[in-house]
C-alpha positions in Angstrom: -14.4 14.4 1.2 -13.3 10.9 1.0 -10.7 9.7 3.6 -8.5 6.4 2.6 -5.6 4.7 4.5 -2.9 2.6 2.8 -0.4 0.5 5.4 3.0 1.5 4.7 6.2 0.6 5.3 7.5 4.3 5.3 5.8 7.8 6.0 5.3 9.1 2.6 3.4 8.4 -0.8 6.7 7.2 -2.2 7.2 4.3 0.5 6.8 1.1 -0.4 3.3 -0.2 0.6 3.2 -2.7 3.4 2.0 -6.3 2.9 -0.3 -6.7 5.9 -2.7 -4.5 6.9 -2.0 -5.1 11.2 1.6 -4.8 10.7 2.4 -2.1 8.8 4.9 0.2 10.2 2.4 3.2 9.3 -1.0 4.6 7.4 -0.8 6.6 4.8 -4.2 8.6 6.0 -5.0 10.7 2.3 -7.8 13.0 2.1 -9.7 13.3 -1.4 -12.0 16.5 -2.3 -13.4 16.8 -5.9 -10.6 14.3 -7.3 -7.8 16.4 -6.1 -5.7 15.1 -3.0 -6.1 18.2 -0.4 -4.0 16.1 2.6 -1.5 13.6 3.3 -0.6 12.3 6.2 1.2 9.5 8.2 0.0 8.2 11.3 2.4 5.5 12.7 1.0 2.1 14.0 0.6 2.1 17.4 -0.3 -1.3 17.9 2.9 -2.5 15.8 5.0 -4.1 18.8 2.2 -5.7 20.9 -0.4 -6.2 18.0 -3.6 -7.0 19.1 -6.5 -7.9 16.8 -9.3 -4.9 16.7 -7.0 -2.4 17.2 -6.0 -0.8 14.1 -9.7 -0.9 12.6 -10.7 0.7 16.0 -7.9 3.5 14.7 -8.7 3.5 11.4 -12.4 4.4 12.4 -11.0 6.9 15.1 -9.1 8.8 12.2 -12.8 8.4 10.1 -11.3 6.8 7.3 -13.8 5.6 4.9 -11.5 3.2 2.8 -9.0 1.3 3.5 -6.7 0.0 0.2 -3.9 -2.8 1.2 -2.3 -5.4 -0.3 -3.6 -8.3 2.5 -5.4 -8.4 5.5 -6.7 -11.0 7.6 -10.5 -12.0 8.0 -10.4 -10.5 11.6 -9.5 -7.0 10.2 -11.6 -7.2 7.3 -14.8 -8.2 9.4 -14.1 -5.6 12.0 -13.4 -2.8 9.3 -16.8 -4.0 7.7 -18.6 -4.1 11.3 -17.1 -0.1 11.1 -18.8 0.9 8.0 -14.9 1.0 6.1 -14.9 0.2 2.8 -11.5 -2.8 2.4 -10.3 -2.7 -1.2 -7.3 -5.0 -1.9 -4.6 -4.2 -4.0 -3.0 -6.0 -6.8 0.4 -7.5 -4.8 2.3 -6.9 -7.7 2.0 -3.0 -6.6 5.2 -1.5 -4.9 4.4 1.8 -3.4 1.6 3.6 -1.6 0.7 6.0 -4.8 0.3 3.2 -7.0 -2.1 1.7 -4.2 -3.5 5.2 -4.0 -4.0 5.2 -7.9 -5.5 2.0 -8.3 -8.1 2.5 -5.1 -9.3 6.1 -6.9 -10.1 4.1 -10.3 -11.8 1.4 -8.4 -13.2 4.1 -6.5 -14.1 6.2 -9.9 -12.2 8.8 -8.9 -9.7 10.7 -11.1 -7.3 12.4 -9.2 
């Protein structure tokens, strides 16, 4: 099984995806198995209103994601999510929701889902 988080500005696949990485509103936390999606889930940002940096890679490795897919993140995040062992792939911006995030992560990925 292959866990990734996508920030998200809502709590579904459908939501637009978030911009930044620290500041999204909530993860998109989706659970691969053999190319199939077996589990979706949104975990709200806890650290949102009194960001602090090293939080939410210290949450992404709580949940055990092993990828995260966003559209931008800053070298802080991207160091500590490497320092984690979690893979950082960043989207094309022009992408507007979380499945089309998820999509383009699983080819990267070589995954067909």
């Amino acid at each position: 099984m292959i866990r990734i988080a996508i920030p998200a500005n809502g709590s579904d696949l459908s939501s637009e995806a978030s911009e930044h990485f620290g500041r999204a509103p909530y993860f998109i936390v989706v659970d691969m198995e053999e190319g199939k999606v077996v589990g979706v889930n949104a975990v709200k940002n806890p650290t949102l209103e009194h960001h602090v940096h090293g939080e939410v890679p210290q949450l992404m490795a709580k949940l055990r994601v092993k990828v995260v897919a966003c559209k931008g993140i800053g070298p802080r995040a991207l160091r500590a999510l490497e320092e984690l062992g979690i893979e950082t792939l960043i989207a094309d911006p022009s992408l507007r929701t979380v499945k089309e995030v998820l999509d383009e992560a699983l080819k990267h990925l070589g995954i067909t889902a």
